[in-house]
N, C-alpha and C positions, 0 to 999 in steps of 0.2 A: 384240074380244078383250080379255080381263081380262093387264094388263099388269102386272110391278116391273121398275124398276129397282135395282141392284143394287152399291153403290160398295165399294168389295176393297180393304180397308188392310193391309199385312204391315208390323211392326217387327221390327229381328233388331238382336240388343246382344249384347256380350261387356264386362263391366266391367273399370275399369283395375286393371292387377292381376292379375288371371284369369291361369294357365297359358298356355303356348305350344299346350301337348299339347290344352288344353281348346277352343282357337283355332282349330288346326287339325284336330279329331276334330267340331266341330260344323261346320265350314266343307264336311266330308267328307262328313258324315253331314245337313246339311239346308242351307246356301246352297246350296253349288252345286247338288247337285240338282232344288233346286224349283226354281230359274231355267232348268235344263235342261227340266222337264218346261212350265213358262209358254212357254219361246221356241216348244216345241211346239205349242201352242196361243193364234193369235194374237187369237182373239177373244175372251181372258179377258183382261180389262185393269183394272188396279189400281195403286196408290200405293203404292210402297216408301220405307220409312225405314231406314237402318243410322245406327247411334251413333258417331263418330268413335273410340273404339277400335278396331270389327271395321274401320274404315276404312281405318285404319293399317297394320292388322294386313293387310291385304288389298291394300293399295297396296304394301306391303315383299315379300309372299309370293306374292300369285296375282297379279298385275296384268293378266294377261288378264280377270277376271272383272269388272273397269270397261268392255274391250269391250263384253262380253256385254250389262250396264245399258245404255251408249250404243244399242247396237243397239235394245232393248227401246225406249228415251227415242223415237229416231230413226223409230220403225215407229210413234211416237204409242200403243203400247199400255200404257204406265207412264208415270207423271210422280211423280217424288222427293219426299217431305216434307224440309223443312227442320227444327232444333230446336236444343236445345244442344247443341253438339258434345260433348261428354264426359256427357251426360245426365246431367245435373243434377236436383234439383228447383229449378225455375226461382224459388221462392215464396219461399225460404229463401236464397239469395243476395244481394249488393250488387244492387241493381237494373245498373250497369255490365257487371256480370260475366255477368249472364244476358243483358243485349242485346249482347256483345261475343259470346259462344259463337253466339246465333245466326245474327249477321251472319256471323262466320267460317264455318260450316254453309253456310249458302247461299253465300256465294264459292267454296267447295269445293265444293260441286256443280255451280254453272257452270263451273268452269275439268275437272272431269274429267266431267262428264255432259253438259254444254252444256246445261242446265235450270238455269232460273228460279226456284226453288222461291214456290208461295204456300201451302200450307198447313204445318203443320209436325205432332210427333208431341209429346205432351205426356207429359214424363217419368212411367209409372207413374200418366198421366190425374190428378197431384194437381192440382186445380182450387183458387184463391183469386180472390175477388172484381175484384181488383185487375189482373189478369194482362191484358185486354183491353187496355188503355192500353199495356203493357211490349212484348204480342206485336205490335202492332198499328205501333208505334213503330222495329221489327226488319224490317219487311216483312212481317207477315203478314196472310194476310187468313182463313185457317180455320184449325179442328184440328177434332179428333175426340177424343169426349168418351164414357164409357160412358152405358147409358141412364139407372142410378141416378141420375148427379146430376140429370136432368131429372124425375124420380118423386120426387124431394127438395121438386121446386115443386110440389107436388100434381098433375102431371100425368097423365094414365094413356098405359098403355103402346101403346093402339091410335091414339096423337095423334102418338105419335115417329116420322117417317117425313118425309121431306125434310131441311130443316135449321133453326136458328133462330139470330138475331140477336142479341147483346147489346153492353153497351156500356161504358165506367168514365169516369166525368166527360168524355161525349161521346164518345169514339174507339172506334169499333165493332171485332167479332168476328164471325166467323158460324161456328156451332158445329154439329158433325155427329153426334148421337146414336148410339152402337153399340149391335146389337142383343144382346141376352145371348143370345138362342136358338139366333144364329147361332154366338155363341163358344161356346155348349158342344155345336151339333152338329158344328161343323168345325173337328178333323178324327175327331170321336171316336164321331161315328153313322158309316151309312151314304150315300155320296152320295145314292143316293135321298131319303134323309130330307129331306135338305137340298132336295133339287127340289120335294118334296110341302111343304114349310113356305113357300117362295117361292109354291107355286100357292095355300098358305092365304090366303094376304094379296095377292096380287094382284087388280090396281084395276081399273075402267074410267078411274079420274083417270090417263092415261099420265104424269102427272109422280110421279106415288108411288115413294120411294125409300126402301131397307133399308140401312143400314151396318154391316159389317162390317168391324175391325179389333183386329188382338191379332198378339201373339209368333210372328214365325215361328219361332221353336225347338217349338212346340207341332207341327212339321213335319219331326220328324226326331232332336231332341236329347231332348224329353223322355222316359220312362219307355215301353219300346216300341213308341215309334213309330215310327220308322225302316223293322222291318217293311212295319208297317201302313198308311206313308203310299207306301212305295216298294214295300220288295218286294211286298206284297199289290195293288198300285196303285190304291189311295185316290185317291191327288190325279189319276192320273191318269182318272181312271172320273170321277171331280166333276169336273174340267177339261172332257171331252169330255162330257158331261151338260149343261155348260152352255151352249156352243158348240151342241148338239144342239137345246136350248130357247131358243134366241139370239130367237126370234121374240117372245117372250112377256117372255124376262128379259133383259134389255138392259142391257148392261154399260159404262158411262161410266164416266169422274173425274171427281173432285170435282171441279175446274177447270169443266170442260163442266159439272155440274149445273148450279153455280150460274151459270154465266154464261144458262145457260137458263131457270132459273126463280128465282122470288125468296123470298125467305124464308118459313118460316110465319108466324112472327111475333116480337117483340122477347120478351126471357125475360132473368132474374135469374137464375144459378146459386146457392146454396152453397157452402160450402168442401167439397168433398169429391176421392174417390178412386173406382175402384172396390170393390164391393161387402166385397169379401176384406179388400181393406187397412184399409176403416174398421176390418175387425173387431179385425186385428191390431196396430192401430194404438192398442186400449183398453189400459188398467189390465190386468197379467196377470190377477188377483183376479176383476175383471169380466168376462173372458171370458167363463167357467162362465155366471156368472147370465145374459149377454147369450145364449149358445144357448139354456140353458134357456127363456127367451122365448120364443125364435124358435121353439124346438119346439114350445112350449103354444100357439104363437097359428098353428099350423099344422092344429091340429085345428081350427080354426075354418072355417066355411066362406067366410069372407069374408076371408082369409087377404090374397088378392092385394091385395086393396086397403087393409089395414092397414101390409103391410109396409113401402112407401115412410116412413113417418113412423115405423118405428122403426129409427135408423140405431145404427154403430156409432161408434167417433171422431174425431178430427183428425190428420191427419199427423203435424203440428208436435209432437204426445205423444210420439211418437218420441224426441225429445232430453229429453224428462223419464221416459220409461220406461228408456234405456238410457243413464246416466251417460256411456258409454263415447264413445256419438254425440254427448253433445251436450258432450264437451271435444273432437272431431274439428272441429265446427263452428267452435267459438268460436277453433280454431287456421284454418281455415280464414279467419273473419272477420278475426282481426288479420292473416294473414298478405297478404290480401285490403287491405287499407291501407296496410301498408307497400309493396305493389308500387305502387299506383295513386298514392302520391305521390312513388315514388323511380323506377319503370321503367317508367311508361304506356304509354312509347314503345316499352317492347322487348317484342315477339311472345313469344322464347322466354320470356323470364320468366311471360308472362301466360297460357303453355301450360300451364305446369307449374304453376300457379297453380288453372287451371281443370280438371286433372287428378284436381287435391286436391279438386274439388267432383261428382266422379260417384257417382251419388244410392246405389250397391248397401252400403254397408258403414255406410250411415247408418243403415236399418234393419236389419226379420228378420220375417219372416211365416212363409211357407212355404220358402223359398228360404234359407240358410245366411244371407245380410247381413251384419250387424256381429259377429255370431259367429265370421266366421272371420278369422283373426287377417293372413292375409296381403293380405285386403280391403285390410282396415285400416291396415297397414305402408303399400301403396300410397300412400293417403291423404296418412299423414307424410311417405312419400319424397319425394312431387313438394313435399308444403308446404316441407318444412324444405328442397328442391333450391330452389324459388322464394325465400325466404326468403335463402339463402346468396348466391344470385345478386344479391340485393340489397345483401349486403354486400360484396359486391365492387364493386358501384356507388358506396356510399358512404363506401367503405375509406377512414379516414383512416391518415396518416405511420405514427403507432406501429401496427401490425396486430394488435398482442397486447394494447393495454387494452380490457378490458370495454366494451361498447356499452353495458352502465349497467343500471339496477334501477328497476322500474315496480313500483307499487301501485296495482291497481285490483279493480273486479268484473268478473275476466275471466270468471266461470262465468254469469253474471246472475246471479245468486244470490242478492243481497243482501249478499255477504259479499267481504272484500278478498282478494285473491290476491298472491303476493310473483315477480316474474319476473326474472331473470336469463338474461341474453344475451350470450355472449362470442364469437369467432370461432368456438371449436371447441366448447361445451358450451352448452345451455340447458340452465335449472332453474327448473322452474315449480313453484311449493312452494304449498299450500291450510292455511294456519292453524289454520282450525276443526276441519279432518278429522285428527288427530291431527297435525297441523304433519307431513304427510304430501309426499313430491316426487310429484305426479299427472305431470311431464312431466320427460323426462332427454333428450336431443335430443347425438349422437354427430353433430354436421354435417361430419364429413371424408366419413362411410359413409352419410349421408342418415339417420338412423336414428333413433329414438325407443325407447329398451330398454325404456321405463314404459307401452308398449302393452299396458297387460295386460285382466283379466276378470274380473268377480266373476260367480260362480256366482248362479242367479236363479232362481225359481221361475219358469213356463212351466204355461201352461191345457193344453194339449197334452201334459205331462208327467203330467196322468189319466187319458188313455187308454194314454201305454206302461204304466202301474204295472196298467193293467186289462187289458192286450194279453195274450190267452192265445199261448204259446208257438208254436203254427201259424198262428195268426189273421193268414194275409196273401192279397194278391190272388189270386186262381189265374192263374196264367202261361198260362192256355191260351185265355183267352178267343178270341171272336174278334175284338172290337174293344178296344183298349186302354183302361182305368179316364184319367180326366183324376186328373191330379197331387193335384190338391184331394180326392181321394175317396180315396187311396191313405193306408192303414197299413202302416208296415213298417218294423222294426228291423234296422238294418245289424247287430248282433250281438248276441248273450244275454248277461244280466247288465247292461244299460244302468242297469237301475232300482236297482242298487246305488250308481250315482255319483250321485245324485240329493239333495246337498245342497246348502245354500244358506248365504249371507255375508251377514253384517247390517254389514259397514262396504264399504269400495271396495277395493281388491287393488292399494295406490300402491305406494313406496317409504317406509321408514322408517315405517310404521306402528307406532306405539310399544305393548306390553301388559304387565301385570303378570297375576304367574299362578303357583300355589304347585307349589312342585317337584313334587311329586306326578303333575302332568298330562304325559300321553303325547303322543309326537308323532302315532300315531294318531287320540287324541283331538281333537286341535290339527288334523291336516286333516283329518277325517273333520265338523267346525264345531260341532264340541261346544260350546256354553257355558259353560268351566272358565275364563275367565280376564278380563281388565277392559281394552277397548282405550280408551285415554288420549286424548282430546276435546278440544277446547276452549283450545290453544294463540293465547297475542294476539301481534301482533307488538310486539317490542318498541323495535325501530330496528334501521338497515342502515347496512353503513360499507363504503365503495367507493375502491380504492387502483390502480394501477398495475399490484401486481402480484398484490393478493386481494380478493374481495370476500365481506363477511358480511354474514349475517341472521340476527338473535337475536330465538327466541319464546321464553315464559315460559306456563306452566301452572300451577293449582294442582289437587291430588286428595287425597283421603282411603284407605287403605290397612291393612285390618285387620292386625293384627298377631300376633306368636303367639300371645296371648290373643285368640279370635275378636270378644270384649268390650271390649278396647281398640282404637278407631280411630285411627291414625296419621295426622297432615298432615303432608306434602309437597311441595315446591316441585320443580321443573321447568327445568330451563333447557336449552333446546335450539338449535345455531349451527351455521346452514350456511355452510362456507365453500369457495368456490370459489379453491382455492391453485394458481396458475400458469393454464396453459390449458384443463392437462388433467386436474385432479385435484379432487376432491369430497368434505372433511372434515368429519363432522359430528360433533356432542360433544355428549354428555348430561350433566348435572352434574346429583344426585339432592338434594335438602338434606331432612333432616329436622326438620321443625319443631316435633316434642315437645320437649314442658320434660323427659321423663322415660324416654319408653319407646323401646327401640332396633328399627329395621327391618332385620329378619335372620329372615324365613320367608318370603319373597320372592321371585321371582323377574323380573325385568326382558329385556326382549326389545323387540329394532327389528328389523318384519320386511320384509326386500327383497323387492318381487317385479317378477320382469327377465322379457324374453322377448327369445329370440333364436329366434321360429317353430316352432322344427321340435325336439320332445322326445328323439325316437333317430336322428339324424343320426350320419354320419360325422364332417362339417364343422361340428357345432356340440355342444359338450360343456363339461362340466367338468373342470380341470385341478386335480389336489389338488398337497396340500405332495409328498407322493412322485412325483409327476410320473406321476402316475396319471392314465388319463380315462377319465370314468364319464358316461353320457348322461345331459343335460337332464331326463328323465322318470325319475330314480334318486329313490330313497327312503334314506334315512341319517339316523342321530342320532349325529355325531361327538366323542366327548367329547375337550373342550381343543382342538378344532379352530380356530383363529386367523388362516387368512387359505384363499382359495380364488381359483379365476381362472374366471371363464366366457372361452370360446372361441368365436370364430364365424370361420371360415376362409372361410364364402360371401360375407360382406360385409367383412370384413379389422378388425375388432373384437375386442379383449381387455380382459377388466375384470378387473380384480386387486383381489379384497375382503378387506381385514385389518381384521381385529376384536380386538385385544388383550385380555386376561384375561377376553376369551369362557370359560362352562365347558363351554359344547357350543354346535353349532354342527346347526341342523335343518335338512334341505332334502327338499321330494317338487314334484312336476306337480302344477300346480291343474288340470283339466281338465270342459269341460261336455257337458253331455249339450241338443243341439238337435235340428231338423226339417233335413228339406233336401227338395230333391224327390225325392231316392233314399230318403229315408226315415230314420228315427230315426238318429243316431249322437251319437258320443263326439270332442270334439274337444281337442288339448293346444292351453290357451289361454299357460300362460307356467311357470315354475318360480320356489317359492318358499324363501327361504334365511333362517332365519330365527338369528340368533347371540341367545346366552343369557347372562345375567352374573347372579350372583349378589349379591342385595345384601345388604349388612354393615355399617348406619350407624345410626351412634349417635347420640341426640341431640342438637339443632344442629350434626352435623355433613355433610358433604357425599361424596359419592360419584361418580368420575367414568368415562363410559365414551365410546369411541371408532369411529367408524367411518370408513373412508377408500376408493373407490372410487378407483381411479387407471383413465382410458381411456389405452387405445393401440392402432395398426395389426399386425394378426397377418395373415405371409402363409402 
């Protein structure tokens, strides 16, 4: 009798961060469940992985549902993968930090599963060459790997069956090929289907093995399945279908495989991912040409075997495609330094450490990632929680002088960055970028207000602008469309927000720009105005009780004759006055011999986020004691100082702008994917104060800005 074997991996994650509601509406609607419908059937036996978030989340609220694992462990029908506990991408970390997550992984599943773990679940399957050595070093002795990275070695697809071997400067790996057939018939064919694909490739070799593993949210949480898996009973028909064919397809763990058979053979991976992520992992630009390929080389008839060797990109592009990732990282990495030489020993700090490195807010493919802005907060909170805790480890006598001012290439960029760290304020200031604050860090309320977003072009943003107005799934099918195949706008009018930012969305982003232009035009990213580059440092002076940094620019500035060019000098001084207050001063000089600068206009534009645009608990407070939501639009004339309010996290920023002549503020907001489909997200509010300039040759011109933080209850 023609025989498969058949190895069943489920991963189930909730990122740190993620809603309570969102916690326990997927815990409702697909853990418990399918654990319910597996205990029913005990001759389906397969490898579970959960992420130390749902963990948590799961040991605080259900704690009955680690019985239920135990039991499952206990009856030999599951065995646990191990990983990083806060899933990570393991490739992108301190090598310390990824073998510390996993080691803690696996102690927490012995102490509450009474399992051993040997294999683990590879964050999001990003594969680097290097990783055998790190996993190998942690305890482990498999993963599971999709099949593209092995079709990367020229392999073909009817060779992937068992598992294969590899190795990095000697310390082995045994790697488990996932079959793509099986992840996109289960759960989205029929089970039948799935039993007729097994009888395809079944062997008279009885050790011939199929792997299957991917998301269990693909079981309940995504895009109507829930239905389809439960109430229609899917999983239960495929469960019992299998058990029915138990004689033919024979259901081990990976454990048992490989303790019974031995590898096919030794194999080199690639750096890759599965097949989705390289794509979204290109140049937005390249996207377009990359399908377009894919769809010309799909008329070919030799299609399948050209595809392996045209892939899409690198993970690690990730942090060069979204600015916004790769200053999460490089806060992650310093702050990843300061704990391993100041608190190695202490657990809590190296939680909330390791918090700050779960992989969801570092990208964006299909799924929201670094687009949504409370990802991201997350991020900062545990960084900058780990980071504080460290200074109360190293607290010296005086608690209120500055920890002092570093200059280095925090971006890698090649370029220097100016950083300041005091008890209660960080300010991490970028020179080149208009002597812009990329980082403003509130560490009483864990907070980062400079989390913001620059609006960005999206390959994906040519099919809403081409999406006819009905063009969505039909809701009736009978089996549910996979996520990947799904178009759908959460609301009409998306393709009106669809502009784009040619600098970064910091703080203090400085422009010149003739009175003439609208605020309209100003958010709407018109090109009416000149945002100011290229600030050097020019020296820092560090005291007791302030500390400053003075950049210096030069620019050229037409003047009222559009044929007279105007020089100008620059001088720009952050100073950090007291603990909690943040002063910065523009001095404008003009350095015609003759002609005066007066058809001008001057603007340093803020942009803060405190998450949430039409909240109750988060608003703007005017001079009249007025409050108007975060996502308001106004052109205030002679408006001279405002307060942002955040009552959820106990935050008040008081901004006064002296001989402001108006003062601009609207919602920056983007338009992204999610697996619900197209929507509009409020990424932060931008406040932008206006001065008029009036300066005559060689002389000088000065403007003011002063953020004061404080606790609002």
């Amino acid at each position: 009798m023609k025989k498969i074997n058949f190895l069943f991996g489920i991963h189930c994650h909730q990122p740190v961060g993620n809603f309570d509601h969102v916690f326990r509406e997927s815990f409702q609607l697909c853990y418990e469940p399918f654990l319910d419908v597996l205990s029913r059937h005990p001759g389906v036996r397969c490898a579970l992985h959960y992420t130390g978030p749902l963990l948590e989340w799961i040991e605080q609220n259900r704690p009955e549902y680690f019985d239920k694992i135990r039991m499952l462990v206990d009856r030999n029908q599951v065995e646990m993968l191990t990983g990083g506990f806060y899933e990570p991408i393991l490739s992108i970390l301190p090598d310390q930090d990824a073998h510390d997550q996993i080691v803690y992984m696996s102690n927490y599943t012995r102490k509450y599963f009474h399992y051993a773990p040997k294999g683990m679940w590879l964050a999001e399957r990003v594969w680097e060459p290097g990783l055998p050595s790190l996993l190998n070093n942690a305890g482990v002795e498999y993963s599971l790997l999709d099949d593209s990275h092995f079709l990367a070695t020229g392999m073909k697809q009817n060779e992937m069956f068992g598992y294969y071997i590899t190795e990095n400067k000697g310390t082995t790996l045994n790697l488990f090929p996932i079959n793509k057939n099986l992840r996109y018939l289960i759960p989205f064919k029929q089970p039948e289907d799935t039993i007729e694909y097994f009888r395809s490739i079944a062997s008279d070799d009885h050790s011939k093995a199929v792997t299957m593993g991917d998301d269990g949210e693909k079981f309940g949480v995504w895009p109507n399945t829930y239905d389809w898996v439960y109430k229609q009973g899917y999983l239960e028909r495929l469960f019992t279908l299998l058990e029915e064919n138990s004689s033919w397809i024979s259901m081990v763990t990976f454990s048992e495989y490989i303790k019974e058979n031995p590898p096919r053979e030794r194999i080199y991976l690639p750096t890759s991912s599965y097949e989705e992520m390289l794509e979204w992992s290109l140049p937005a630009r390249a996207i377009p040409q990359y399908e377009h390929t894919i769809h010309e080389m799909k008329k070919c008839p030799s299609f399948d075997d050209m595809k392996p060797f045209i892939r899409g990109g690198f993970w690690r592009n990730f942090l060069s495609k979204y600015h916004e990732s790769n200053l999460m990282h490089k806060k992650m990495l310093r702050v990843s330094k300061l704990v391993h030489t100041y608190a190695e020993k202490e657990l809590a700090v190296k939680k909330e450490l390791w918090r700050g490195q779960c992989n969801c807010a570092y990208w964006h493919g299909l799924f929201g990632g670094t687009y949504l802005n409370y990802l991201r907060n997350a991020i900062y909170t545990h960084l900058i929680k780990a980071e504080t805790m460290v200074d109360a480890i190293v607290k010296k006598e005086n608690s209120s002088e500055c920890r002092g001012i570093e200059t280095y290439d925090y971006m890698c960029d090649g370029q220097e960055k100016v950083l300041i760290s005091s008890p209660v304020l960080n300010i991490y200031i970028d020179p080149a970028h208009s002597g812009s604050c990329f980082e403003l860090d509130y560490k009483p309320a864990f907070f980062n207000v400079a989390n913001t977003f620059s609006r960005k072009y999206e390959a994906y943003h040519d099919k809403l602008l081409s999406m006819h107005k009905n063009e969505q799934n039909s809701a009736d099918k009978e089996q549910p469309a996979s996520i990947h195949d799904m178009v759908v706008s959460k609301e009409d009018g998306l393709e009106n927000y669809l502009q784009y930012d040619t600098y970064f969305r910091h703080l203090f982003v400085d422009h010149f720009f003739t009175p003439n232009i609208t605020l309209e035009e100003f958010k709407d990213g018109k090109k009416l105005f000149d945002t100011l580059n290229g600030y050097k440092l020019i020296g820092t002076r560090k005291s007791k009780k302030s500390t400053e940094v003075t950049l210096q620019a030069n620019q050229t500035i037409k003047g009222a004759n559009k044929d007279i060019v105007i020089p100008i000098e620059i001088t720009k001084k952050y100073k950090l006055n007291g603990e909690n207050q943040l002063d910065v001063s523009y001095i404008v000089t003009n350095l015609s011999e003759n002609s005066p600068l007066n058809d001008t206009n001057f603007a340093s534009e803020l942009n803060l986020t405190f998450l949430a645009g039409n909240n109750d608990l988060r608003y703007y407070l005017l001079e009249n004691a007025v409050r108007e939501p975060l996502n308001s639009v106004s052109a205030d004339t002679f408006s001279q100082s405002i307060a942002l309010c955040n009552e959820w996290d106990r935050i008040k920023i008081e901004v006064s702008m002296p001989k402001a002549v108006n003062l601009w503020r609207f919602p920056l907001e983007t338009v992204s994917q999610s697996e619900g489909g197209f929507e509009k997200t409020y990424q932060h509010s931008v406040i932008i104060p206006i001065w008029k300039l009036n300066v005559l040759p060689k002389q000088s011109q000065q403007f003011n800005i002063s953020l004061k933080f404080s606790s609002v209850i």
